[in-house]
C-alpha angles and dihedrals in degrees: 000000000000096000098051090046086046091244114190107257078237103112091219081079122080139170108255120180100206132144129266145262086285098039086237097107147021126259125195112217143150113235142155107273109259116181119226128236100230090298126106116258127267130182116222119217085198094049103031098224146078108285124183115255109236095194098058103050091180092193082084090055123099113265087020131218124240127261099251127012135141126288088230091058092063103110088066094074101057096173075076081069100041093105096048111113113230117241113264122226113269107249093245088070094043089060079038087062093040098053096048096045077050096052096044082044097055085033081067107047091042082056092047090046091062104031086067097042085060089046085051101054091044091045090061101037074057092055096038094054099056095049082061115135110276089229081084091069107099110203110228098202132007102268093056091052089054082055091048080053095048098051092048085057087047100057099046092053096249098116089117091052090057107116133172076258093102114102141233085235093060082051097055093045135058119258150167150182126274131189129224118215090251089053103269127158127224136168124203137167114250100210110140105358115125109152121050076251090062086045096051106042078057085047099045096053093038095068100018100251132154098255079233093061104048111071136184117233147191097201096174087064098025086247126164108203112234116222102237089051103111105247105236100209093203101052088049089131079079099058116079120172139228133218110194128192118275095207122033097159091072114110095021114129118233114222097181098241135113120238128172117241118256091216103030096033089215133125119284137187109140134036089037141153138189122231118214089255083061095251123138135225135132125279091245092036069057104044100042084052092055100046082046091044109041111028105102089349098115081232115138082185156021133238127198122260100228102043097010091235115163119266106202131210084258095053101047089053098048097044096038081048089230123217117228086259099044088053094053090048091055093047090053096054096043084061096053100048087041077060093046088047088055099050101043087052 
């Protein structure tokens, strides 16, 4: 340690590690070896040189010190430091500490933050996946796919309608629920079919209905499916059908003459009905113009197509002789495009 305390090269100097004049800190310094009566050392500044220290006898210390023993032999009696206050930490470090306790801290709840936002999302692909459409179950053998038929029926709150009407045919073949409009169940089997034209013809000769009167409908968006549109059996939730009247005509007075058809433009002289325009046409030749015309038009009503006078809601059902199904169709288009009106203004 000499050369670093700049110690003489003279061997009567020595480091000594000792305290200073007020006995509160340490002080390095090469000195001439002194040796102490029984006290701990002390440089003077005055002196220059190691002194005892009269206040700190350090023979009355436990363990105590000898009396007599080399200055430079100080350090072996450490009670003589007991009053020495330890250095404190630069501020600089202190705000060196703080901001790295900040930044770990900030480092965690940014982690924890993530990590259950992650939670979250899995949480609700979880969740999601589950609520999937139950035409995604595929029944291994036949008696799980009667249960399948059973929990459709279930669900649909037709569990007291289930007789030992249902087929063997329903149980080889895959099949699912559908809703009328009105509210209707029926369950089909959904081999083969491929296009909303395939649906409907199984559909058709399942419950004994004309093909043109059972439609296939997106009520939520007033949409009519088109045949040739592919059927997607996991997103069934989308298709409603539509069961339409087999016999508008019915009701209608015959007055013997012949008219020509507003619409069609062809001779009529039985099957007819007057507009309120006076204008004549038949209640299909009707019906097939408003499904073409208002669905997804952004229309809330029709015109006719002569002298351009308002057909209203109440109108089209009463003249087309609107089944309960057909009405609540309507009803539903002309809210959407009520809706489609509002946001293009």
């Amino acid at each position: 340690m000499e050369k670093y305390q700049n110690c003489s090269k003279d061997r009567s100097f020595v480091y000594h590690c000792v305290l200073n004049k007020n006995a509160t800190e340490l002080m390095e310094v090469c000195a001439p070896i002194w040796f102490m009566s029984g006290f701990c050392a002390r440089f003077s500044m005055t002196d220059r040189r190691i002194i005892n220290d009269p206040a700190l006898d350090c023979t009355k210390f436990v363990p105590p010190c000898p009396t007599r023993f080399p200055s430079n032999e100080s350090f072996k009696y450490q009670m003589c430091y007991s009053h020495i206050k330890l250095p404190t930490a630069p501020q600089s470090e202190k705000e060196e500490l703080t901001t790295f306790v900040m930044a770990v801290i900030i480092a965690f709840l940014v982690i924890l933050v993530i990590s259950l936002l992650i939670f979250i999302r899995i949480n609700w692909k979880n969740n999601n996946n589950s609520s999937k459409p139950r035409c995604e179950k595929k029944a291994e053998n036949e008696d799980e796919l009667v249960e399948l038929i059973i929990e459709s029926k279930v669900d649909s709150k037709e569990i007291d309608k289930i007789s030992p009407d249902t087929t063997r045919k329903d149980v080889e073949e895959e099949v699912t629920n559908f809703v009328t409009m009105s509210g209707k169940n029926i369950l089909c089997s959904l081999k083969n079919v491929v296009t909303i034209r395939d649906l409907r013809e199984k559909l058709s000769e399942k419950e004994s209905v004309p093909l043109k009167c059972l439609l296939v409908v997106d009520k939520e968006n007033g949409v009519l499916y088109q045949d040739a549109t592919v059927f997607e059996p996991c997103k069934k939730e989308r298709y409603t059908l539509m069961v339409g009247n087999k016999n508008r005509t019915q009701g209608f007075k015959e007055d013997g003459n012949v008219h020509t058809d507003v619409i069609s433009n062809k001779q009529i002289s039985h099957g007819k009905c007057q507009m309120c325009c006076g204008h004549f046409t038949v209640p299909e030749t009707l019906f097939d113009w408003v499904k073409d015309k208002l669905p997804g038009s952004g229309d809330v009503e029709l015109q006719c197509p002569r002298c351009s006078d308002v057909w209203e809601e109440e109108e089209l059902v009463e003249k087309c002789n609107m089944s309960e199904d057909e009405k609540l169709f309507l009803n539903c288009v002309l809210e959407v495009n009520e809706k489609t009106k509002k946001m293009k203004q």
